[in-house]
PAZAPA-4460 file (N, C-alpha, C; in steps of 0.05 Angstrom, whole numbers, plus 32768, in hexadecimal, padded with zeros to 4 digits):
% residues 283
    n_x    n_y    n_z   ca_x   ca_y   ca_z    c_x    c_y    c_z   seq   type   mol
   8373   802E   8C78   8363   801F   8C8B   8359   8005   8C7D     1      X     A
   835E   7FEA   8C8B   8351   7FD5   8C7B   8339   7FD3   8C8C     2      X     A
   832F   7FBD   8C77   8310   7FB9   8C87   830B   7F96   8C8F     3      X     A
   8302   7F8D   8CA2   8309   7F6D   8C9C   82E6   7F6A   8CA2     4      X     A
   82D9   7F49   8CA1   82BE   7F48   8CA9   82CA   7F34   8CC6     5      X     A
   82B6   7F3C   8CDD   82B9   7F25   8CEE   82A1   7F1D   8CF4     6      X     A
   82A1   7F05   8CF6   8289   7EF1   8CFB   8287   7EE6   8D14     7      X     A
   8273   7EE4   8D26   8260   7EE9   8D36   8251   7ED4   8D36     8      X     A
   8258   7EB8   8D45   8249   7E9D   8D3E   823F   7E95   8D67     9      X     A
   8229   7E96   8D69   8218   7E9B   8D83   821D   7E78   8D82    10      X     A
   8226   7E76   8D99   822A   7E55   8D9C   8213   7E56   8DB3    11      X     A
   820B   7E6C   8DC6   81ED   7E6C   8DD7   81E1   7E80   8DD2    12      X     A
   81C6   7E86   8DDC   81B5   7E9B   8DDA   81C5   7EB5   8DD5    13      X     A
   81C0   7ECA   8DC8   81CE   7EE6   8DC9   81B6   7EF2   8DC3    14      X     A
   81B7   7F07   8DE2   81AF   7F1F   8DE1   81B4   7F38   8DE9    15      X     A
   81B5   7F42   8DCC   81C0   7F60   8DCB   81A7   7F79   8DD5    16      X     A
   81A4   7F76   8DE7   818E   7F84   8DF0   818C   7F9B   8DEF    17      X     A
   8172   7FB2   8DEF   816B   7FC5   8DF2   8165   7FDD   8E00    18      X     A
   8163   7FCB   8E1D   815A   7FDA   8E34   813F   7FE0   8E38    19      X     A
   812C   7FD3   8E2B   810E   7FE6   8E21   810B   7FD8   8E1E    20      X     A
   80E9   7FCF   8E26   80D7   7FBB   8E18   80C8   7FC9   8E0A    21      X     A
   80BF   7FB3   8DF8   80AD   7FBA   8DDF   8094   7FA9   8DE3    22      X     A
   807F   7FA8   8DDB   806A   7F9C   8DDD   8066   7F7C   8DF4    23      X     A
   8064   7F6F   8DF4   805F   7F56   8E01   8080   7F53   8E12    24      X     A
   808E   7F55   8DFF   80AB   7F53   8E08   80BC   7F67   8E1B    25      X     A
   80C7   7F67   8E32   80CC   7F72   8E43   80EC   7F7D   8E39    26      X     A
   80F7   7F64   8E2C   811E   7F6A   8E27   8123   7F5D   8E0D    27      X     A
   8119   7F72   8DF7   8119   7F65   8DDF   812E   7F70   8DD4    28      X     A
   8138   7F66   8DBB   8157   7F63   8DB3   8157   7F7F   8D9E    29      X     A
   8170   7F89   8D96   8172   7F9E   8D8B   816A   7F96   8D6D    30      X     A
   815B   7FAD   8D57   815C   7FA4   8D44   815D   7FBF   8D32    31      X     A
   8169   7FBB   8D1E   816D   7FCD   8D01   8145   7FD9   8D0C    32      X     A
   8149   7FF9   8D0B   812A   8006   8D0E   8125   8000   8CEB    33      X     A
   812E   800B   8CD5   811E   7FFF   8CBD   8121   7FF2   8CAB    34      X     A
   8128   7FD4   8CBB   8127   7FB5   8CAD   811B   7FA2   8CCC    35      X     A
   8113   7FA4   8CDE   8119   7F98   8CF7   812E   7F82   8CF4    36      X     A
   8146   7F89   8CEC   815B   7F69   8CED   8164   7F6D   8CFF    37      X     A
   816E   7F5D   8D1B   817B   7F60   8D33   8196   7F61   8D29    38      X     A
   819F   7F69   8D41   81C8   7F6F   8D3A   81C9   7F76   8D4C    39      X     A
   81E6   7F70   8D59   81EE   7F7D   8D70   820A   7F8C   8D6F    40      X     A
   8200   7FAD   8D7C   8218   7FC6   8D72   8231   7FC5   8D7B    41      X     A
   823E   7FD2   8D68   8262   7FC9   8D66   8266   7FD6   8D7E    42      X     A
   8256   7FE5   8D91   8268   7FEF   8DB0   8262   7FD7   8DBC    43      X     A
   8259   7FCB   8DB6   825B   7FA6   8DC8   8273   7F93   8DC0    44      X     A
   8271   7F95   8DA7   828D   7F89   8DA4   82A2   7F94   8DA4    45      X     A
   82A9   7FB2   8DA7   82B7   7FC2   8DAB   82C6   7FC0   8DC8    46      X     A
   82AD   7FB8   8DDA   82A9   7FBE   8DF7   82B7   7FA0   8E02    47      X     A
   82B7   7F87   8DF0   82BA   7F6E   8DFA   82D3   7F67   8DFA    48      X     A
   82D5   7F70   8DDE   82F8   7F70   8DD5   8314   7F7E   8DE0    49      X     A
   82FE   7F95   8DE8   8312   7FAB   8DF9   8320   7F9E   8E1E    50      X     A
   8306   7F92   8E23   8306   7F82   8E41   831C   7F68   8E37    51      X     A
   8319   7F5F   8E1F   8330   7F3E   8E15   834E   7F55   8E18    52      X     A
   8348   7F68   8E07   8365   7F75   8E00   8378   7F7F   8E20    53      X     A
   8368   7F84   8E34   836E   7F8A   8E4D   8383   7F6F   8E5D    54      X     A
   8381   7F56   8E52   838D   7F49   8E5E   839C   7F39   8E4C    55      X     A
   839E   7F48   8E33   83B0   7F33   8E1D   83C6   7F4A   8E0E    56      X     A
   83BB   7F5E   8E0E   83D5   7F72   8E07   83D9   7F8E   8E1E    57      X     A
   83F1   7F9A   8E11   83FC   7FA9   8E1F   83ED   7FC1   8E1B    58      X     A
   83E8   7FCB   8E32   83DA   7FF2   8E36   83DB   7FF7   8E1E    59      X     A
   83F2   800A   8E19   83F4   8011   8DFF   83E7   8002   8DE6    60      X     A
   83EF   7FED   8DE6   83E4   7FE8   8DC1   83C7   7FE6   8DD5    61      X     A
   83B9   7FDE   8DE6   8396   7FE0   8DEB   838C   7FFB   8DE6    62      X     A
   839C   800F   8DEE   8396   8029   8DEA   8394   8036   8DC9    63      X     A
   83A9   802B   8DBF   83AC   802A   8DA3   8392   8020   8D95    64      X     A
   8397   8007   8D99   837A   7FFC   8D88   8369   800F   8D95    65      X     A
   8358   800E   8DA9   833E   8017   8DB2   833D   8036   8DBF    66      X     A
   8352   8041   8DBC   834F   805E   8DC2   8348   8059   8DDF    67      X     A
   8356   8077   8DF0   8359   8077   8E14   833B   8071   8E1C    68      X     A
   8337   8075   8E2C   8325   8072   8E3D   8317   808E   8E3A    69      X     A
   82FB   8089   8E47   82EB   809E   8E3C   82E7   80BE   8E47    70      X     A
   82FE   80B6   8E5E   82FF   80D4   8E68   8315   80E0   8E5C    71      X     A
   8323   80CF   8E40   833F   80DC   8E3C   8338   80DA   8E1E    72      X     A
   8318   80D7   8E16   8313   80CF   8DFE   831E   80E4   8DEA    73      X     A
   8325   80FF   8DF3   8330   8113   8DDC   8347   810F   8DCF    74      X     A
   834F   80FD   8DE0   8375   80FB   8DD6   8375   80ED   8DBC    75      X     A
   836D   80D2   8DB2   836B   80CB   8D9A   8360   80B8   8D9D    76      X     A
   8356   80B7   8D7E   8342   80A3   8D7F   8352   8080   8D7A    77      X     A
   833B   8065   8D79   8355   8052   8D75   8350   804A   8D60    78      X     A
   836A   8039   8D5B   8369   8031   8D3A   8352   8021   8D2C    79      X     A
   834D   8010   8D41   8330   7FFA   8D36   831D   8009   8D40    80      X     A
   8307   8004   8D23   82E8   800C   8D26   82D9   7FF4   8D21    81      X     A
   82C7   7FEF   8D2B   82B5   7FDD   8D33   8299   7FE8   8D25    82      X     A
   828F   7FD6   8D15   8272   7FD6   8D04   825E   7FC9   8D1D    83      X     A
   824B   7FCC   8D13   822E   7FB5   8D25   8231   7F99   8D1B    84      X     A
   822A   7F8A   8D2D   822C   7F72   8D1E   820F   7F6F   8D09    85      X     A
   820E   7F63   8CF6   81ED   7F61   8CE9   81E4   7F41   8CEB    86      X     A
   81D5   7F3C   8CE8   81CB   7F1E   8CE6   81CA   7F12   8CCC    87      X     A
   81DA   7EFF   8CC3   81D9   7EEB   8CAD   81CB   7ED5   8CB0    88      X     A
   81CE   7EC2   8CBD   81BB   7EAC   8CC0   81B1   7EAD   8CD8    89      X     A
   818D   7EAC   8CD8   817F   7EA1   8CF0   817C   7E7C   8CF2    90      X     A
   8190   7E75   8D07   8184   7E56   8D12   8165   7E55   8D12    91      X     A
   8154   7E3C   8CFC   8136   7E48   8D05   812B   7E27   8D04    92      X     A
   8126   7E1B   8D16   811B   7DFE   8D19   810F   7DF3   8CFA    93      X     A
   811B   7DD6   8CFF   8114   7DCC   8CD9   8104   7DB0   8CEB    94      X     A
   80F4   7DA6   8CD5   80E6   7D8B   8CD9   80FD   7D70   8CD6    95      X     A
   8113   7D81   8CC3   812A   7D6A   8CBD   8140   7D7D   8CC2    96      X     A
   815C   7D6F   8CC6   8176   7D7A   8CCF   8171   7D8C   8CE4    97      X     A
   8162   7D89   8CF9   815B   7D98   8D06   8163   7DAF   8D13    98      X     A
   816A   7DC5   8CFA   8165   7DE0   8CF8   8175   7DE4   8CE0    99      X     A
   816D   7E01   8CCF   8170   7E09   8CBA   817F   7E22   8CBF   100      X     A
   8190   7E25   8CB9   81A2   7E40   8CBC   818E   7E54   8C95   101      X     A
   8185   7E64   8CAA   8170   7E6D   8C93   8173   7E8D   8C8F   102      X     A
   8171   7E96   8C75   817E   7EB5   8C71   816B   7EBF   8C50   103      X     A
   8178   7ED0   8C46   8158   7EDF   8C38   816C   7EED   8C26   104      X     A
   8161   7EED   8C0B   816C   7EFD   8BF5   8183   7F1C   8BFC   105      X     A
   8174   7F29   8C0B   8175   7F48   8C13   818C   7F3D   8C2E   106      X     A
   818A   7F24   8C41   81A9   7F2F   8C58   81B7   7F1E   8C41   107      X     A
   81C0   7F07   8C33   81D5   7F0A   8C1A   81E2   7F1B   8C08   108      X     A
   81D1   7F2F   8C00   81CE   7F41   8BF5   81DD   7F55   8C05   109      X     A
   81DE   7F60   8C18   81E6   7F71   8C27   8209   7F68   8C39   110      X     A
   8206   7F49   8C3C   821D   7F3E   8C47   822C   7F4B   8C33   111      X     A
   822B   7F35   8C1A   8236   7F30   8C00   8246   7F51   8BF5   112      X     A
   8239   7F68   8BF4   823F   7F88   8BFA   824B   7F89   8C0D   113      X     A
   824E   7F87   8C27   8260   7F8C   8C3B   8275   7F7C   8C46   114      X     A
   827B   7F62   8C31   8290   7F51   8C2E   82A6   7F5F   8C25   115      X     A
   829B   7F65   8C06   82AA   7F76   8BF6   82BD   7F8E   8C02   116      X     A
   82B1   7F9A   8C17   82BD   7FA8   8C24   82D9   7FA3   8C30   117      X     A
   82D8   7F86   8C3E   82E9   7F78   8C4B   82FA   7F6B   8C33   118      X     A
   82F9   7F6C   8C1A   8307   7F66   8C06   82FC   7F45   8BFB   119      X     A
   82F0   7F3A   8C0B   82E9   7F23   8C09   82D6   7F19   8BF6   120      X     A
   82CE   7F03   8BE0   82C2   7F00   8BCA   82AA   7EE1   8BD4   121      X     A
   829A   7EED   8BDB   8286   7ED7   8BE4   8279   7ECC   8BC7   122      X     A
   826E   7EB3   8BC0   8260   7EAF   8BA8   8248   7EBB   8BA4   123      X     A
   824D   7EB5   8B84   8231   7EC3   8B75   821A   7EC0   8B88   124      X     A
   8206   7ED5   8B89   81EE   7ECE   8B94   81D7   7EBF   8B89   125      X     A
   81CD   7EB9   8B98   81B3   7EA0   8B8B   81A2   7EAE   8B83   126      X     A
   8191   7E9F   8B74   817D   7EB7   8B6D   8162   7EB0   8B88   127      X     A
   8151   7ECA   8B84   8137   7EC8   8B9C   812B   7EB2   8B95   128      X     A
   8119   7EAB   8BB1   80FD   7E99   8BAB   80EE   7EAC   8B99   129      X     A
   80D7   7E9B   8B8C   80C8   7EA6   8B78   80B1   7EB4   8B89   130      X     A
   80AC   7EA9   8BA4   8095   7EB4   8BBB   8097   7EAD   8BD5   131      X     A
   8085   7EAD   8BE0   8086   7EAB   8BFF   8089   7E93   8C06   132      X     A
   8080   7E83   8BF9   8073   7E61   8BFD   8095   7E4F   8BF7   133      X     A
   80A9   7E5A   8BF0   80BB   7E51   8BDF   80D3   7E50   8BEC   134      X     A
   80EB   7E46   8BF1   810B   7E43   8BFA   811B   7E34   8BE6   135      X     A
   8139   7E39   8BE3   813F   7E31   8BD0   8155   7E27   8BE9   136      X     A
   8160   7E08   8BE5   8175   7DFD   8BF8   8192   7DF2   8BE6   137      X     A
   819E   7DEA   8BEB   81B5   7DE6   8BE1   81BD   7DC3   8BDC   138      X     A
   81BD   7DB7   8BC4   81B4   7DA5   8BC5   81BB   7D82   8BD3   139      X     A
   81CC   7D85   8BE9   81D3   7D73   8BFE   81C6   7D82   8C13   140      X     A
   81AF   7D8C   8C12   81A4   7D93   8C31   8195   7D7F   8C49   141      X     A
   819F   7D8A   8C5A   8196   7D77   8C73   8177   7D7E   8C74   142      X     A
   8175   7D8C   8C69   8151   7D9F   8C74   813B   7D89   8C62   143      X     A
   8142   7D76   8C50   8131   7D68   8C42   8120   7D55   8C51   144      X     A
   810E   7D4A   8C4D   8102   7D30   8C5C   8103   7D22   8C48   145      X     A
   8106   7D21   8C31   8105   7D05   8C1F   810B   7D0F   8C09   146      X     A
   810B   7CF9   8BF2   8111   7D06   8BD2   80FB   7D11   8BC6   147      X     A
   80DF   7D02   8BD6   80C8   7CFE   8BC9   80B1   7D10   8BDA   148      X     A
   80BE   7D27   8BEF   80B3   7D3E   8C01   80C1   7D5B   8BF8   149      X     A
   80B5   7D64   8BE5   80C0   7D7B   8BE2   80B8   7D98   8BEE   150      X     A
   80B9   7D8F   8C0E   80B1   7DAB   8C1D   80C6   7DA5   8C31   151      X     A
   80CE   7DC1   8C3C   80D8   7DCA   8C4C   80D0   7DDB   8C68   152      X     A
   80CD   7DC8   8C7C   80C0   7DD1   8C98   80CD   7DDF   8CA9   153      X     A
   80C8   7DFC   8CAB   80DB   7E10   8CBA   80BB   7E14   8CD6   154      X     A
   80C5   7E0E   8CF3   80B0   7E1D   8D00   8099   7E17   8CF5   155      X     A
   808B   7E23   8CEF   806C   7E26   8CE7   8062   7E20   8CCB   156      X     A
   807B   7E2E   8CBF   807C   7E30   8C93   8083   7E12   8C90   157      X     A
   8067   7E0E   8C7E   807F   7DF6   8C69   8080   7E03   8C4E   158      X     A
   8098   7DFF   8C46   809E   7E0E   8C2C   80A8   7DFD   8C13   159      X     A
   80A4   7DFA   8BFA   80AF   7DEE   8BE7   80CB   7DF6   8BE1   160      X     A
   80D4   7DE3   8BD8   80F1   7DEA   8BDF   80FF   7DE8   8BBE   161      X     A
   810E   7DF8   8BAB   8124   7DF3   8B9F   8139   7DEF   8B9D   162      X     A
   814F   7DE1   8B8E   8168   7DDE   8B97   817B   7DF3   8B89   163      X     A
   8188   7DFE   8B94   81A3   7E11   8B8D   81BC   7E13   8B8D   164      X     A
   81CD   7E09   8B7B   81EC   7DFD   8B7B   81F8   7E1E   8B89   165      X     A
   81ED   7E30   8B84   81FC   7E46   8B90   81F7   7E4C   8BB6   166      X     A
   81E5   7E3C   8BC0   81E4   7E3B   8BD5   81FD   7E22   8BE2   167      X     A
   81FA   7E12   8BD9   8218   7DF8   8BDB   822C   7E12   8BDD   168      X     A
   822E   7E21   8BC5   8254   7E32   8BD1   824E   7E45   8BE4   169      X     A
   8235   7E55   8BE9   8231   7E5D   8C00   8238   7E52   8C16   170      X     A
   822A   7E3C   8C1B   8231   7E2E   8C2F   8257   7E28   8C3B   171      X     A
   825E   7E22   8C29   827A   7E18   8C26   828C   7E30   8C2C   172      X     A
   8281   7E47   8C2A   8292   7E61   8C25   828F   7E65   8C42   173      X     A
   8276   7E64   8C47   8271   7E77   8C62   8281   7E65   8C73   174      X     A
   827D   7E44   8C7C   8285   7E36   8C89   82A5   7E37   8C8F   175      X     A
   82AD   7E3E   8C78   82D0   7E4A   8C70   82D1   7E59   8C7F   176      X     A
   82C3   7E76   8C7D   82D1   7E89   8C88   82BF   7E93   8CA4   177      X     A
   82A8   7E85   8CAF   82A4   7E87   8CC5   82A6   7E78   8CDA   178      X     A
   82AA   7E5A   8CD2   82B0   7E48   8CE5   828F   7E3C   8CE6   179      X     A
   8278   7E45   8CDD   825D   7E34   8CEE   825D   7E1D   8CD2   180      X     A
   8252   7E0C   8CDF   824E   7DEA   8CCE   822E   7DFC   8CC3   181      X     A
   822D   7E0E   8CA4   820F   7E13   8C9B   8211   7DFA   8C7B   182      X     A
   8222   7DEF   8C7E   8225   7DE8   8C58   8207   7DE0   8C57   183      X     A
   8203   7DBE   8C6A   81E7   7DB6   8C5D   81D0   7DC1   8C6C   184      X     A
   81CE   7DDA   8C7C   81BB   7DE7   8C87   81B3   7DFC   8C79   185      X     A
   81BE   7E02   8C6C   81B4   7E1F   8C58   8199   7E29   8C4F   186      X     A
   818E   7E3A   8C56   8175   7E35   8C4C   8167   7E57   8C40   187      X     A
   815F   7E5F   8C27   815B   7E76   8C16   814C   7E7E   8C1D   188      X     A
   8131   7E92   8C2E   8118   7E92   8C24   810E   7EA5   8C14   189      X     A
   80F8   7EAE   8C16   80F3   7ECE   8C08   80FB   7EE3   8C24   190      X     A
   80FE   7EF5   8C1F   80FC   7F13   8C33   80E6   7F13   8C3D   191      X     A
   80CD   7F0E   8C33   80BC   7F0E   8C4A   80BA   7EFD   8C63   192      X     A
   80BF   7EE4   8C53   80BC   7ECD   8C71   80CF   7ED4   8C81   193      X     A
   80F5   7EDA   8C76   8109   7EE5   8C85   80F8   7EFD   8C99   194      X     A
   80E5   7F0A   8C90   80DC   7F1B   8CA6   80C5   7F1A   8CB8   195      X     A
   80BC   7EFC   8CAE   80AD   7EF7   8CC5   80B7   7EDE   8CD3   196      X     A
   80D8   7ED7   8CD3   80E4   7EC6   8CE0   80E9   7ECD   8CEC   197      X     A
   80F0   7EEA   8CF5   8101   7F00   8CFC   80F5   7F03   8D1D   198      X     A
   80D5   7F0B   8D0C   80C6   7F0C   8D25   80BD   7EF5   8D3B   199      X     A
   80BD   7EDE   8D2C   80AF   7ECB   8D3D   80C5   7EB2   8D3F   200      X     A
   80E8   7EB5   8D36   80EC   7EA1   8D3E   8107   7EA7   8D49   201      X     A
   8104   7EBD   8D5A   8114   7EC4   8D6D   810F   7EB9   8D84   202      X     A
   811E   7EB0   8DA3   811E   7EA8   8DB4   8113   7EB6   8DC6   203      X     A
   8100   7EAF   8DD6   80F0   7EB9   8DE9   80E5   7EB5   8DFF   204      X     A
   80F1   7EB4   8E17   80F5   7EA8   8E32   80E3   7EB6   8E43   205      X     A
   80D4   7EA9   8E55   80CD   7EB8   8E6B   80E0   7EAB   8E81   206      X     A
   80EA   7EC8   8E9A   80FE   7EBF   8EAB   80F0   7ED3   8EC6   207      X     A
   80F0   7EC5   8EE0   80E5   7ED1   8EF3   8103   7ED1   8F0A   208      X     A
   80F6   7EE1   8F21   8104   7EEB   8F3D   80FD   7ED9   8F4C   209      X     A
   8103   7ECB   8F5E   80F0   7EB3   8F72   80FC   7EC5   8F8D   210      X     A
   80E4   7EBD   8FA4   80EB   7ED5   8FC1   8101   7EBB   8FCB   211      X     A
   811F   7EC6   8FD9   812F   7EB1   8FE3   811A   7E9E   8FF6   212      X     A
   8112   7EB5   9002   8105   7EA3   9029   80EC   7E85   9014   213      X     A
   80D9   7E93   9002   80C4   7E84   9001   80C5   7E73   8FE3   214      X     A
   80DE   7E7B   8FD5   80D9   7E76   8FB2   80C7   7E76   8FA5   215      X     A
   80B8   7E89   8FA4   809F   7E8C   8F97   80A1   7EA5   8F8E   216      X     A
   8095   7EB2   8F77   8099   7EBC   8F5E   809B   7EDD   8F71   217      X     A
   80B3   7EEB   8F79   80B3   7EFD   8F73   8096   7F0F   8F68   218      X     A
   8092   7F29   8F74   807B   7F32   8F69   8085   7F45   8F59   219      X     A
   8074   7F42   8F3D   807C   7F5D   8F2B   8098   7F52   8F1E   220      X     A
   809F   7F3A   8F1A   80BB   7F2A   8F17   80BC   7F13   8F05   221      X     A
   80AE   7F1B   8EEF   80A3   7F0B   8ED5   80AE   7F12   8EC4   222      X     A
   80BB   7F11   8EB1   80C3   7F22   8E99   80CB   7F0F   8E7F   223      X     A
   80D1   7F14   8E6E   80D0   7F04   8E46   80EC   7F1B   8E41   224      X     A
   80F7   7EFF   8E34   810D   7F09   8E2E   8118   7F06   8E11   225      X     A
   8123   7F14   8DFA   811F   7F09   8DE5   8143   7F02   8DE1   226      X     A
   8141   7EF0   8DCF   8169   7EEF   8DCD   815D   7EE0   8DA9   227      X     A
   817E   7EEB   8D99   817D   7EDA   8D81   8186   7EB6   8D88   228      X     A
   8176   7EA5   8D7C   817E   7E87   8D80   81A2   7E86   8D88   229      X     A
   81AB   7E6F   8D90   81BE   7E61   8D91   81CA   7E5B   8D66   230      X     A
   81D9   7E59   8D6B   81E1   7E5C   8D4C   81E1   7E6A   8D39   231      X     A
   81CF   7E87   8D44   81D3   7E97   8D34   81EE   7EA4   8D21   232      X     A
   81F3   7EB1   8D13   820A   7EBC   8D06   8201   7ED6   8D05   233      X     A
   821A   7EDD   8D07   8219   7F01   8CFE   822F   7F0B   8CF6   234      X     A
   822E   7F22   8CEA   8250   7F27   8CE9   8250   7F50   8CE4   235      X     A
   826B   7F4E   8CE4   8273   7F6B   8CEA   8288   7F6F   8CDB   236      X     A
   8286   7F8C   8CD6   82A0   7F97   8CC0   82AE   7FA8   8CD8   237      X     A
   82C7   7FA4   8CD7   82DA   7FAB   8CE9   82F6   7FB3   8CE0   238      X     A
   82F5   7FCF   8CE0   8314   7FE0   8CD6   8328   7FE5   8CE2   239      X     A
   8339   7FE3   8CD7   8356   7FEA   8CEB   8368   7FF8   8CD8   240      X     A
   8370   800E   8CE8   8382   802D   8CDD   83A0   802C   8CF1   241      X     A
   83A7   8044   8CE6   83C1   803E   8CF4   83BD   804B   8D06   242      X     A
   83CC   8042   8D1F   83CF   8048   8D34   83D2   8066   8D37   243      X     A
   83C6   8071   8D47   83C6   8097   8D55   83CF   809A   8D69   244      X     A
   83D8   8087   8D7B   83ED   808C   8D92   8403   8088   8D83   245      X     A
   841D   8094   8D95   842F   809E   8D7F   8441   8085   8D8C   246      X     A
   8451   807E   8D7D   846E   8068   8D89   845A   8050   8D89   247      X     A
   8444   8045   8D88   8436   802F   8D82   8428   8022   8D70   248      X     A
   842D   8012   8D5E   841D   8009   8D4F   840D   7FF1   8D55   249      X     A
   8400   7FEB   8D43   83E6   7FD5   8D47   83E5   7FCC   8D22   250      X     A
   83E6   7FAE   8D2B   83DD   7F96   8D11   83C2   7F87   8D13   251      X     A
   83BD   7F7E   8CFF   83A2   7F6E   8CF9   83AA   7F56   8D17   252      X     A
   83C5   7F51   8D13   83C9   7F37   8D2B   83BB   7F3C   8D47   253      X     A
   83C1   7F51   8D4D   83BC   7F60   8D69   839F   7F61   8D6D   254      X     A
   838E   7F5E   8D55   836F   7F5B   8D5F   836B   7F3E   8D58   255      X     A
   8378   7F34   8D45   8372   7F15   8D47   837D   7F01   8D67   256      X     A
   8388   7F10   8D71   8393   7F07   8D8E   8373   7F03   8DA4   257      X     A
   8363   7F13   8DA6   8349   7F28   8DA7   833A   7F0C   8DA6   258      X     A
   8338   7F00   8D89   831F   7EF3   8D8E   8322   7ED7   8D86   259      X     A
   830F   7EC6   8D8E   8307   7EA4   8D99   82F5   7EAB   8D9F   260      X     A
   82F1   7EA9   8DC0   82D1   7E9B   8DCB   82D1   7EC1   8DD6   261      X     A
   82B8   7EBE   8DDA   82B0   7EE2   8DEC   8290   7ED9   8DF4   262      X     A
   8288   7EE9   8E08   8272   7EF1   8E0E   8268   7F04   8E04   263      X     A
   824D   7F08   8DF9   8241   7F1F   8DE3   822D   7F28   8DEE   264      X     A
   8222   7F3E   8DEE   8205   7F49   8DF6   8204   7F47   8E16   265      X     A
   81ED   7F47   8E1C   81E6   7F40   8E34   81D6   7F25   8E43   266      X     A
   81D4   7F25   8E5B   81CF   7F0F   8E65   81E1   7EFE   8E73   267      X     A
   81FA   7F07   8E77   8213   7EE9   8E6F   8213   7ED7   8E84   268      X     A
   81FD   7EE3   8EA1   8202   7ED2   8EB6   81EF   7EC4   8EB1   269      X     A
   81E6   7EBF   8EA2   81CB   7EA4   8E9B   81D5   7E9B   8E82   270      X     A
   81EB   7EA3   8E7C   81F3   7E88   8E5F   81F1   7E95   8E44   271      X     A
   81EC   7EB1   8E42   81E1   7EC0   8E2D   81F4   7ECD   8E21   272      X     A
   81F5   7EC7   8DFF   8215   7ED7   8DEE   822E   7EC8   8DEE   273      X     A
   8230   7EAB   8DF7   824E   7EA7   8DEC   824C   7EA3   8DCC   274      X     A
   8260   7EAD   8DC2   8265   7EB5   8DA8   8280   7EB0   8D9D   275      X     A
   8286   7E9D   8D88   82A6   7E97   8D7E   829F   7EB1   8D6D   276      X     A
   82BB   7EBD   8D6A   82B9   7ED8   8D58   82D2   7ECB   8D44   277      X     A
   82CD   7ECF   8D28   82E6   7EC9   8D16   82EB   7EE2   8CFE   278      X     A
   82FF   7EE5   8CFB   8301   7EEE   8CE7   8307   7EE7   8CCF   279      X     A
   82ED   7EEC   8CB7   82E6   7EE1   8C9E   830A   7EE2   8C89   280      X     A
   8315   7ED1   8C7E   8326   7EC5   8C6B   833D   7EC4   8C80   281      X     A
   8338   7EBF   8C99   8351   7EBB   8CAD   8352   7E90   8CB0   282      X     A
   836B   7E94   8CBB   8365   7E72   8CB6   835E   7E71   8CDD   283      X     A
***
């Protein structure tokens, strides 16, 4: 079985929703229970790919890859398995380049491990900020305001900023093999701020019902909706075995056929989840 990574670049809002509200928020987005990092689960992309595969290959090899249908689910299972997607960079508003593709010791750390999987060799890691107050950027960054301003304005934080030649091949790597423009957006922080970015600089809509006859607010027809930003990244480890229907096989080509543009999560009739999907060291 190989393993490949696919990447998950939100060109609009994506929300992978829950079904459940949580506090203030009525349709808040799914997240890792102990790290809160959002991600959205591989039966979604499982579920998206399967609907592309319906009109681009034949029964058979769709059956192959994704195993029958669920009332025939005993017969065999299919060759591709599908991971969750996880979150690598949060889009998070900057005072300059206006926005910072921004990420944290621990999701590098964890990509960088589940690259390896996919066989793929991401660069050395950077080392941490020294504290909370601190980001380390890559040193052609857009996020600067001057030579002679050495803070970095995310949202609310202004943070002192260092420069890191290992964020430059970050940049360059990811942009390689995911397709998003992060070279001069890159931005390091500590794990804590990553977790209080997490919380407060997610997207958050209020969206109402209006009555047809009078357009006026629906009663009881108020609701907050949470989605990860527009530009987010994410990515997924995604396996493929040999085929278990018998007289059919299935190639890496057959799922690269699968993906370009898709709709992700929920929402889609208000604009929510288009997503280019690539797969990492594919050209």
């Amino acid at each position: 079985m190989n393993t490949y990574i696919l990447f998950l670049h939100a060109l609009s809002p994506l929300h992978p929703g829950t079904g459940q509200g949580v506090g203030g928020i009525d349709l808040p987005i799914a997240r890792e229970r102990s790290t809160g990092i959002p991600y959205l689960p591989g039966s979604s992309i499982k579920g998206v790919l399967r609907d592309t595969a319906a009109s681009k290959l034949a029964k058979d090899k769709l059956l192959a890859l994704f195993g029958p249908e669920t009332g025939s689910a005993s017969e065999h299972a299919g060759a591709a398995v599908f991971g969750d997607a996880r979150l690598l960079l949060l889009p998070v508003r900057s005072l300059a380049g206006v926005f910072a593709y921004v990420t944290s010791p621990y999701l590098l750390e964890r990509f960088a491990r589940e690259a390896g999987f996919a066989g793929l060799t991401p660069p050395a890691l950077p080392a941490a900020p020294a504290s909370d107050d601190q980001c380390h950027l890559p040193p052609e960054s857009a996020l600067k305001l001057g030579d002679k301003v050495y803070k970095v304005y995310l949202e609310d934080l202004d943070l002192s900023y260092q420069e890191a030649k290992e964020l430059a091949e970050w940049g360059g790597w990811l942009a390689q093999h995911s397709g998003a423009q992060v070279k001069r957006r890159l931005c390091l922080v500590h794990d804590d701020v990553m977790g209080f970015l997490l919380e407060t600089a997610t997207e958050v809509v209020a969206r109402i019902r209006l009555e047809d006859e009078t357009k006026t607010v629906a009663d009881k027809a108020l609701w907050y909706e949470e989605s990860l930003p527009a530009e987010s990244l994410l990515y997924s480890l995604i396996s493929l075995g040999s085929s278990r229907k018998k007289a059919v096989e299935v190639a890496l080509d057959d799922l690269k056929s699968l993906l370009g543009y898709a709709q992700m999560g929920g929402k889609a009739s208000v604009g929510r989840g288009l997503c280019r999907l690539k797969l990492g060291g594919s050209a």
